[in-house]
RODO-2510 file (C-alpha; in nm, 4 decimals, decimal comma):
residues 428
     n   res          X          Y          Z
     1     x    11,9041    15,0178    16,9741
     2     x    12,0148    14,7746    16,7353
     3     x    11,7300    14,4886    16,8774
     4     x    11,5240    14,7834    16,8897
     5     x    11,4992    14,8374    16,5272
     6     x    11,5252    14,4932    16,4404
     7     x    11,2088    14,4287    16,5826
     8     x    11,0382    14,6845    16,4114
     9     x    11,1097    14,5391    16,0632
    10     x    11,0002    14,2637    16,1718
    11     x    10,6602    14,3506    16,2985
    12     x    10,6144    14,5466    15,9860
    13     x    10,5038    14,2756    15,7701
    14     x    10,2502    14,2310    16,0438
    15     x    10,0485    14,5440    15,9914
    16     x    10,0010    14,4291    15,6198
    17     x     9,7080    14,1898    15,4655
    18     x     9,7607    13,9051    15,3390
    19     x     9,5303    13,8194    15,0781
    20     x     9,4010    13,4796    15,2804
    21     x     9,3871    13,6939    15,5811
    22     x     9,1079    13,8960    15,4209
    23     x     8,9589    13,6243    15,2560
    24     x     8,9389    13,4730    15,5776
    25     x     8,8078    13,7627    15,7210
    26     x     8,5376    13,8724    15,4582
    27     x     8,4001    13,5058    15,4184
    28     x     8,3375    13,5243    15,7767
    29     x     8,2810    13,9054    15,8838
    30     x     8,1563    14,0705    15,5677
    31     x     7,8075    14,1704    15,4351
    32     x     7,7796    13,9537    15,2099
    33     x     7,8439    13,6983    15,4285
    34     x     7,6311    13,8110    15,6778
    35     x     7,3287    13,8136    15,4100
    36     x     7,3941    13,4486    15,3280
    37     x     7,3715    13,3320    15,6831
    38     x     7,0742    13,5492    15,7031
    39     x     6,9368    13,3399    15,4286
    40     x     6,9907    12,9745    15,5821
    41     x     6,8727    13,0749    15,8816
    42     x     6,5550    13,2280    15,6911
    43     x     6,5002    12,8967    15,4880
    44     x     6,5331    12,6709    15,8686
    45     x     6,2607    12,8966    15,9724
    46     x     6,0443    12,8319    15,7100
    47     x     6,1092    12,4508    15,7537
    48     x     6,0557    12,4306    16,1330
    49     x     5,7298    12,6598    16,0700
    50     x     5,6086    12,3690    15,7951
    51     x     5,6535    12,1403    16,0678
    52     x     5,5112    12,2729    16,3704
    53     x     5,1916    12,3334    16,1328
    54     x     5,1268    11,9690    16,1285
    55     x     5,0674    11,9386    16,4938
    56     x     4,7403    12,2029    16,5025
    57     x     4,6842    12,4756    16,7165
    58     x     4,5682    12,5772    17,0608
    59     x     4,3659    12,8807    17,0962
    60     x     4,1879    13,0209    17,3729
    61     x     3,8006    13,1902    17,2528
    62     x     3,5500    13,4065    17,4696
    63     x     3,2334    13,6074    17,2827
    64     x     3,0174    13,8329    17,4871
    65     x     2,6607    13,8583    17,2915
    66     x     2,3404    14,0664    17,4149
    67     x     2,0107    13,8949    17,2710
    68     x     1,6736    14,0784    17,2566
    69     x     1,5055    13,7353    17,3547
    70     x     1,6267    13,4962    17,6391
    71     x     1,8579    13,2549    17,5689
    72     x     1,9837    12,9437    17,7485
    73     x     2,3400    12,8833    17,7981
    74     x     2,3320    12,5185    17,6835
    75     x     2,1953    12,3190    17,4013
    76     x     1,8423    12,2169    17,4845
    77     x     1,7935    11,8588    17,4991
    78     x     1,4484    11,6298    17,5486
    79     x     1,5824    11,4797    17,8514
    80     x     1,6557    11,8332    18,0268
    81     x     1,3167    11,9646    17,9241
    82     x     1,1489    11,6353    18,1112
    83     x     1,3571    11,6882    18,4186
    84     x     1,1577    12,0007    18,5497
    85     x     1,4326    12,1628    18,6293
    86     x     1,4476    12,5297    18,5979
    87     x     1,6216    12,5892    18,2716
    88     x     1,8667    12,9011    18,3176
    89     x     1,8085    13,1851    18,0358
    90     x     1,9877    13,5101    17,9793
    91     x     1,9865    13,7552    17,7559
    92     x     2,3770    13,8622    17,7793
    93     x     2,5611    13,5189    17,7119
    94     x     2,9662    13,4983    17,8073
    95     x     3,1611    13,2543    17,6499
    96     x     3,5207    13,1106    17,6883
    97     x     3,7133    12,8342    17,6563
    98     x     3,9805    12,6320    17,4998
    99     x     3,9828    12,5172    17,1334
   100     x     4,2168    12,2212    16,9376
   101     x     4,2584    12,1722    16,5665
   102     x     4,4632    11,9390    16,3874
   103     x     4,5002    11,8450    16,0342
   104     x     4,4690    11,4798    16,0315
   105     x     4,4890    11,4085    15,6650
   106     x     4,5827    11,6426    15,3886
   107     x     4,6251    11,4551    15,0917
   108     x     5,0587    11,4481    15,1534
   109     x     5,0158    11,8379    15,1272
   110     x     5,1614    11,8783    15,4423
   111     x     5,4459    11,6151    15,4150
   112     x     5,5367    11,7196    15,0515
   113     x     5,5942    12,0793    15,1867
   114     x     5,8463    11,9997    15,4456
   115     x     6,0258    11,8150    15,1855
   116     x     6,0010    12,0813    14,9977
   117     x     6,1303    12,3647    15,2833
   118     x     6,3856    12,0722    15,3224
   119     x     6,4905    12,1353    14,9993
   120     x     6,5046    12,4996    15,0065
   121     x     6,7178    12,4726    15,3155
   122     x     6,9763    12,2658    15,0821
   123     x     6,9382    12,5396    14,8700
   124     x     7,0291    12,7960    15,0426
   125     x     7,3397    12,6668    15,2010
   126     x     7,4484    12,5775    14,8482
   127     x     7,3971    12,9119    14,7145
   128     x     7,5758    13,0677    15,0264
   129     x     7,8909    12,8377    14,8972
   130     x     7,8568    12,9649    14,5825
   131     x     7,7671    13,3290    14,7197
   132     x     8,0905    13,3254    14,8827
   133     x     8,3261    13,1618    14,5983
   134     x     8,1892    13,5025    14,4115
   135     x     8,3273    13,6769    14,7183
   136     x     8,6901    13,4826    14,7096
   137     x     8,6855    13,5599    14,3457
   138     x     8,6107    13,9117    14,3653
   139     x     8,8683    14,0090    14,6339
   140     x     9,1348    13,7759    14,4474
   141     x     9,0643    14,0266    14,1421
   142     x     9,0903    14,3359    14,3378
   143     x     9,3621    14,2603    14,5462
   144     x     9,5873    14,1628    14,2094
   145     x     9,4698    14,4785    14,0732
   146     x     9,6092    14,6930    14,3861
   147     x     9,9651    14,5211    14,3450
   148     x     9,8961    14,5513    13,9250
   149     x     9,8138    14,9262    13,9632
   150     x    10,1210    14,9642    14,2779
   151     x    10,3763    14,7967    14,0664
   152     x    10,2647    15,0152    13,7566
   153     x    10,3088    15,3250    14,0105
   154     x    10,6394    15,2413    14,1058
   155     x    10,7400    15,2322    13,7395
   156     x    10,5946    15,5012    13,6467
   157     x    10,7765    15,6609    13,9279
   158     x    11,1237    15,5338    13,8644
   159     x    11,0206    15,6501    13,4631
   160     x    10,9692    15,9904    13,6578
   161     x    11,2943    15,9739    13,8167
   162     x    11,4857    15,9155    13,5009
   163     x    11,2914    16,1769    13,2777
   164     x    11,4119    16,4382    13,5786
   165     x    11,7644    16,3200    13,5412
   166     x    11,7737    16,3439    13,1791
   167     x    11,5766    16,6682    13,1950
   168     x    11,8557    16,8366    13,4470
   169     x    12,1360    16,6882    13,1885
   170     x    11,9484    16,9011    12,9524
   171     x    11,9163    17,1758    13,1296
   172     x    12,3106    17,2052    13,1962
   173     x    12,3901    17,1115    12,8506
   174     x    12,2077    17,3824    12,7381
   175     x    12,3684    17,6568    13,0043
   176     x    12,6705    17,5669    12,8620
   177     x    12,5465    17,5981    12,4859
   178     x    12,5907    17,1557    12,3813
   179     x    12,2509    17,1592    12,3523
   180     x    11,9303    17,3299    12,1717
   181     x    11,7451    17,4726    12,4226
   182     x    11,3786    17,3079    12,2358
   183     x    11,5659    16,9929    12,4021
   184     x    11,4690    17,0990    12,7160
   185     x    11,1048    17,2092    12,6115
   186     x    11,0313    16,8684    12,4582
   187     x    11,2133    16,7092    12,7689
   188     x    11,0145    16,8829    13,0524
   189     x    10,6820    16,8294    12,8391
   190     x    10,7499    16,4751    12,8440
   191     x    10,8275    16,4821    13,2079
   192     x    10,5369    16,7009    13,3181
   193     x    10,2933    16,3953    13,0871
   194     x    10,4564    16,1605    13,3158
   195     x    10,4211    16,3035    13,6493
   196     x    10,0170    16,3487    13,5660
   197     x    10,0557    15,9912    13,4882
   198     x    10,2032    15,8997    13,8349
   199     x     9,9228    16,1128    13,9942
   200     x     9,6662    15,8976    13,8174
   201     x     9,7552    15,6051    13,9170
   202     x     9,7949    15,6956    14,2702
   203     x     9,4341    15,7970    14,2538
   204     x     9,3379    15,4537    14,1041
   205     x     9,4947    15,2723    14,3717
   206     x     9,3370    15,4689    14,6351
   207     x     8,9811    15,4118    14,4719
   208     x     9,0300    15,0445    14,4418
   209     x     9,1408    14,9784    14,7596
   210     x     8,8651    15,1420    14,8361
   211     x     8,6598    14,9170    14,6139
   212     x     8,8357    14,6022    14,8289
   213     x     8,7818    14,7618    15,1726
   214     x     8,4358    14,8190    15,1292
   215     x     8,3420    14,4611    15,0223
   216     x     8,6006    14,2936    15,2646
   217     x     8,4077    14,4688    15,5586
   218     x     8,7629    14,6186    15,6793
   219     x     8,9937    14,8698    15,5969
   220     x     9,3100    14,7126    15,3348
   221     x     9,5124    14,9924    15,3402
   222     x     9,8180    14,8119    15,3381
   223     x     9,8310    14,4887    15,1523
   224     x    10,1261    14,2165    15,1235
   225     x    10,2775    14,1373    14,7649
   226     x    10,2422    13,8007    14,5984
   227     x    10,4555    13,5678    14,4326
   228     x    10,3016    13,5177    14,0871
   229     x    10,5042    13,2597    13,8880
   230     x    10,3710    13,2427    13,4973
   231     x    10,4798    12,9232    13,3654
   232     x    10,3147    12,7350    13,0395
   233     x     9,9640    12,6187    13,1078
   234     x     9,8565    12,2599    13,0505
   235     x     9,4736    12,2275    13,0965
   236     x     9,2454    11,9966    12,9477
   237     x     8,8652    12,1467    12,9126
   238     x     8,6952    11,7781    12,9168
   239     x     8,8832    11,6982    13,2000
   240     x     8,7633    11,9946    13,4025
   241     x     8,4238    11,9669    13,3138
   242     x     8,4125    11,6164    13,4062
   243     x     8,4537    11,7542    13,7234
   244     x     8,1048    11,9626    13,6776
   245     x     7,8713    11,6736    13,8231
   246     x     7,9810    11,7733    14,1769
   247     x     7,9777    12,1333    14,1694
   248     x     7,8059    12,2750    14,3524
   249     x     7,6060    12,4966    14,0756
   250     x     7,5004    12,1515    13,9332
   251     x     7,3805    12,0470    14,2708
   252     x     7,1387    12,3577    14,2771
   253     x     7,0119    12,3057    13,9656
   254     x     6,9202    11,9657    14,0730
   255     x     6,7407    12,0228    14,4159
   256     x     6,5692    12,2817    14,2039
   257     x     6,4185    12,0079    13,9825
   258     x     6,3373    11,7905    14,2864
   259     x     6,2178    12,0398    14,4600
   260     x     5,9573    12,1039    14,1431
   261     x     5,8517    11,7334    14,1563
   262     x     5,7298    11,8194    14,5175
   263     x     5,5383    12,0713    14,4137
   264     x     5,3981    11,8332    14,1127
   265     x     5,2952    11,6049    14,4392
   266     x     5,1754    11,8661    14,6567
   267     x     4,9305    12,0292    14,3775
   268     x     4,8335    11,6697    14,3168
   269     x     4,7360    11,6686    14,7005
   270     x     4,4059    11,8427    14,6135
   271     x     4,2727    11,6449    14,4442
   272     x     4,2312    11,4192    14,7798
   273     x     4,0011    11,4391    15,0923
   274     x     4,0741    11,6791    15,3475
   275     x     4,0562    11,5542    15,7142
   276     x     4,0284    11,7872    16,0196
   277     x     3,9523    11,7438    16,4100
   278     x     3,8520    11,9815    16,5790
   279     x     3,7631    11,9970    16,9961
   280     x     3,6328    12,2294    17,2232
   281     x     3,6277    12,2597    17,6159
   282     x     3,4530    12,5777    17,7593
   283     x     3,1787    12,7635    17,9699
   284     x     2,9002    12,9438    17,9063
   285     x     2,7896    13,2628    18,1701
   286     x     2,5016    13,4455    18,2099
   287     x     2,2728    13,6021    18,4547
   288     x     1,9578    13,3997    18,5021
   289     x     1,6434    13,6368    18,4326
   290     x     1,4442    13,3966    18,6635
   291     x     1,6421    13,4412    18,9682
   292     x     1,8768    13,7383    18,9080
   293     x     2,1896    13,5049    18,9846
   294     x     2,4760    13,4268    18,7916
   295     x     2,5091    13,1160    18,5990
   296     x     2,7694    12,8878    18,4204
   297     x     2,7294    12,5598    18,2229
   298     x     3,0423    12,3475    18,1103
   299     x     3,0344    12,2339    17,7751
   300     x     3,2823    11,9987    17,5448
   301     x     3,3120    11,8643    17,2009
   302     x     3,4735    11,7022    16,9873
   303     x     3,4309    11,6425    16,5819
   304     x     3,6194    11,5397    16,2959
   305     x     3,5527    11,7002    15,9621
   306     x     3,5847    11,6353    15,5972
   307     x     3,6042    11,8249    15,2355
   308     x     3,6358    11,6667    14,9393
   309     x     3,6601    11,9025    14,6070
   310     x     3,4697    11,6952    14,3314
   311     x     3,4149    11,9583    14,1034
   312     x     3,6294    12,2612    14,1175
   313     x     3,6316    12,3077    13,6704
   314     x     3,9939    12,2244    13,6108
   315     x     4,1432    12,4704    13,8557
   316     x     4,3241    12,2197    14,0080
   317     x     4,4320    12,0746    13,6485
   318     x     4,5533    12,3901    13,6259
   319     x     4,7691    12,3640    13,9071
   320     x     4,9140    12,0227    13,8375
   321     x     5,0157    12,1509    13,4886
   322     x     5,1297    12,4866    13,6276
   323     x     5,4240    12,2936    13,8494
   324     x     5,5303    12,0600    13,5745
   325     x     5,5512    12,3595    13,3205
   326     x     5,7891    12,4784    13,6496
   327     x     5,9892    12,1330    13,6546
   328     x     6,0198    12,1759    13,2553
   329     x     6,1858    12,5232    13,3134
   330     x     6,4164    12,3941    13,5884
   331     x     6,5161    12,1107    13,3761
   332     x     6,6015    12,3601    13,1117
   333     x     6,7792    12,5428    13,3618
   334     x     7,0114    12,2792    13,4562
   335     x     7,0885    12,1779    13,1377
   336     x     7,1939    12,5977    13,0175
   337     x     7,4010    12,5394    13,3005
   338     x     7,6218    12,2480    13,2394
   339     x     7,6352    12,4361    12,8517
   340     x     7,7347    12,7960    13,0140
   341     x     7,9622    12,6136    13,2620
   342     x     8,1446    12,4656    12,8954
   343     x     8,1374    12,7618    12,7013
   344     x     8,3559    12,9562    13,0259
   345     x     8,5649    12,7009    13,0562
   346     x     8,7156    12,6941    12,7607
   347     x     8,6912    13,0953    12,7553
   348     x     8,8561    13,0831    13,1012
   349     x     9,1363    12,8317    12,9804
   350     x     9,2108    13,0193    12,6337
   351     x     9,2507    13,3102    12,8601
   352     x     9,5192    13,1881    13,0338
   353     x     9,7033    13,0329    12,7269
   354     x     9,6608    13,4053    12,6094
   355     x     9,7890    13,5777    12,8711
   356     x    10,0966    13,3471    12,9150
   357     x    10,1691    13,4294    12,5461
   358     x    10,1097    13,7929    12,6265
   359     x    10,3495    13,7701    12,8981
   360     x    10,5937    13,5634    12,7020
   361     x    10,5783    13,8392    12,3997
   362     x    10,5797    14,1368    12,6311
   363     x    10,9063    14,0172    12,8404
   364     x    11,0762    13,9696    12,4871
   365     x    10,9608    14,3161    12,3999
   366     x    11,0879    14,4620    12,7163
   367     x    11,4048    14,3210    12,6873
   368     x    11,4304    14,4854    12,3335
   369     x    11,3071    14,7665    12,4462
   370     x    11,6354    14,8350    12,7128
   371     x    11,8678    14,7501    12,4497
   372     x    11,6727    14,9771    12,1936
   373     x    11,6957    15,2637    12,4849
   374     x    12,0659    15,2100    12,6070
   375     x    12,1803    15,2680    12,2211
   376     x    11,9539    15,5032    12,1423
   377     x    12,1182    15,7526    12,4785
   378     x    12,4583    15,6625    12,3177
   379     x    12,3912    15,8029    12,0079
   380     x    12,2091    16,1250    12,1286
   381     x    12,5034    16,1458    12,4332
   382     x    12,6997    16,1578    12,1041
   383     x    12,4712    16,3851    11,8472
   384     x    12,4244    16,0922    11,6368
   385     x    12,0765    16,0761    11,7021
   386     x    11,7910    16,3459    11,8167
   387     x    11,5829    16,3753    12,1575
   388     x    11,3049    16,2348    11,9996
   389     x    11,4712    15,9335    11,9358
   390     x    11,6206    15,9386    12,3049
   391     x    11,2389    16,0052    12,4295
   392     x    11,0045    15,7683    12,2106
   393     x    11,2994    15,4480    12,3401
   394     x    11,2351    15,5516    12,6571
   395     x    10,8605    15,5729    12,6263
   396     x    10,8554    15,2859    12,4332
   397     x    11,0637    15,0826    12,6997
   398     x    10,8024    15,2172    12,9932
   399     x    10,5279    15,1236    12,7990
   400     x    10,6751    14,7258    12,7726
   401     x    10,7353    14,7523    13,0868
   402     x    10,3949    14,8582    13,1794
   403     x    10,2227    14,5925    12,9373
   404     x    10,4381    14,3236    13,1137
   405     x    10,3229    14,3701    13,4355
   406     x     9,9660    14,3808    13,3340
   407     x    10,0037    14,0734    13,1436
   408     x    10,1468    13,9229    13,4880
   409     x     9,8272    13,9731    13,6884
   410     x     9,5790    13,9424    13,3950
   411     x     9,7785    13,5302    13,4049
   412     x     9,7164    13,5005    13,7671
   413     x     9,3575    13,6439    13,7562
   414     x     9,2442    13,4362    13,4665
   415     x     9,4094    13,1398    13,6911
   416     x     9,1492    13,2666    14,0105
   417     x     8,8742    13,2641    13,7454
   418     x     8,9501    12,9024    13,6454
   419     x     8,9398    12,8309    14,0030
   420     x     8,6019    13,0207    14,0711
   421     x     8,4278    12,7893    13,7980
   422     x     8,5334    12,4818    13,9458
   423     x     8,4779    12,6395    14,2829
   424     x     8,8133    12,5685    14,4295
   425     x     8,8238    12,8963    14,5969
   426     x     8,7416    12,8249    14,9310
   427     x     8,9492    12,5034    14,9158
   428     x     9,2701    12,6748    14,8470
***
């Protein structure tokens, strides 16, 4: 029995998650993981379809066509009409056969598009990293807010607990006439605020779990505790952002203005000849009108064609200075980056610094607070002071105790955020 039970603790830490276990699992199972994927895989589509273009297309024709006059089912030529030989006419011509077209020069067009698909491949996969350091980020936050709101709950509970004791002291002081019976009035009203209290934040937990499940892609019922130690931060904001050049945010921003030069180059590609070949390999059928039988001819050609655009009034002008108004605004883009990327920083860093002093002040407070509460039941134990003195110590105490364990998590989760904007949360 004893083995028994032993392995039963045991294997209950195992029904719990672990905040890298759901990490794990929502980078790899969830949605929003899912929809990145979906995305890379959409941009290597487009990519292998700009490539494939560049090798033409096969396509089999046929055309069935009833003339009012005779026709013949091939070109005339002089030579045939010296030959004497009966030409074949018909007034319902059949035609099929096999055509081939291939771009043989487009001006780069072609070329500067798969670079730029190539591009937009990079792209993608670097927004799916950055799509799923959002997601670490997120669940970090939500998963310190179920242990915030859990360890607030428990408080609040034990606060419960005590308020009940002190409210059933009351209550026998007052059957046996020590105390005023608007003692136990102001004693059950506090304990009835406190219980509704409880009951809230049982309710929050459930919804934010909820919150977590939902984008995790799994249920997170039960979750494993952390070991969150504050300690004095030491971060320097020019060192971090020296880091910035190979982030992956900056990367974006920069295959973004490559990827406009491309399009600089490919609207530039219009402005050169256009070079196509074109074949064909096919019969003509028909039923002869001379002697009722029917007839086929084999024909075959092949061609090469060319367009040049010398006058199209600035359109393609237009073009030209439509993509490098495009590179100007990616440009811009990149740089607003590397400035927003600053400006969070040193929010995210003077967050923690705050937060550390918070928790600092608040665990100084708390530890007031008990003393302030242990005297303060002394003296009303003793009639020296009144209820309300007893009550607002111990409210007082609860609500340090409350604002310490907020501060707590608020430290850690400004620590996560840090992380997120150096995009060290897939790393860790």
């Amino acid at each position: 029995m004893k083995h028994i039970f032993t392995i039963i603790l045991l294997s209950i830490p195992l029904l719990s998650d672990t905040l890298d276990g759901l990490i794990q699992y929502a980078t790899s199972y969830s949605t929003t993981a899912k929809k990145s994927q979906t995305q890379i895989e959409l941009s290597q589509t487009k990519r292998d379809q700009s490539k494939v273009e560049q090798y033409g297309s096969v396509d089999f024709v046929g055309d069935f066509t009833h003339f009012n006059t005779p026709r013949t089912l091939i070109p005339l030529t002089p030579t045939v009409l010296q030959s004497g030989v009966p030409i074949t006419t018909t007034q319902d011509l059949i035609l099929s056969g096999i055509t081939y077209s291939v771009p043989l020069f487009t001006g780069f067009a072609q070329t500067r598009q798969i670079e730029i698909d190539d591009l937009g491949k990079q792209m993608s996969m670097a927004k799916a990293h950055l799509t799923q350091e959002q997601l670490i980020y997120t669940i970090r936050s939500l998963y310190l807010s179920v242990l915030a709101q859990k360890e607030l709950f428990n408080a609040q509970k034990a606060y419960v607990k005590a308020l009940k004791k002190l409210t059933e002291q009351i209550e026998y002081e007052v059957k046996i006439g020590k105390k005023a019976e608007i003692d136990l009035f102001k004693a059950q009203s506090d304990l009835s605020a406190s219980q509704t209290q409880q009951e809230i934040l049982k309710s929050t937990i459930k919804m934010t779990k909820a919150t977590l499940s939902a984008l995790v892609g799994k249920d997170a019922e039960k979750i494993t505790p952390l070991s969150i130690k504050v300690k004095k931060p030491s971060y320097n904001v020019n060192k971090l952002f020296e880091q910035a050049s190979g982030l992956t945010k900056v990367a974006v921003e920069n295959m973004a203005v490559a990827k406009a030069d491309k399009m600089i180059a490919k609207s530039k590609s219009a402005k050169l000849p256009q070079v196509n070949l074109g074949t064909y390999t096919g019969k003509n059928y028909g039923e002869d009108l001379t002697s009722s039988e029917f007839e086929d001819e084999t024909l075959w050609q092949v061609g090469v064609n060319v367009k040049w655009n010398l006058v199209d009034f600035g359109k393609r002008d237009l073009n030209i200075q439509e993509a490098k108004i495009a590179k100007m605004e990616a440009s811009f883009e990149k740089e607003q980056t590397l400035l927003d990327l600053r400006k969070l920083l040193i929010q995210g860093v003077e967050n923690i610094k705050q937060s550390y002093a918070e928790y600092r002040g608040n665990s100084a407070q708390l530890d007031l607070s008990k003393k302030s509460e242990s005297i303060e039941k002394v003296r009303y134990e003793n009639d020296v002071a009144t209820l309300n003195d007893l009550l607002l110590a111990k409210a007082k105490r609860q609500v340090a105790e409350a604002k310490l364990i907020e501060s707590k998590y608020t430290y850690q989760k400004n620590l996560y955020y840090v992380d997120y904007l150096l995009e060290k949360g897939a790393r860790k």
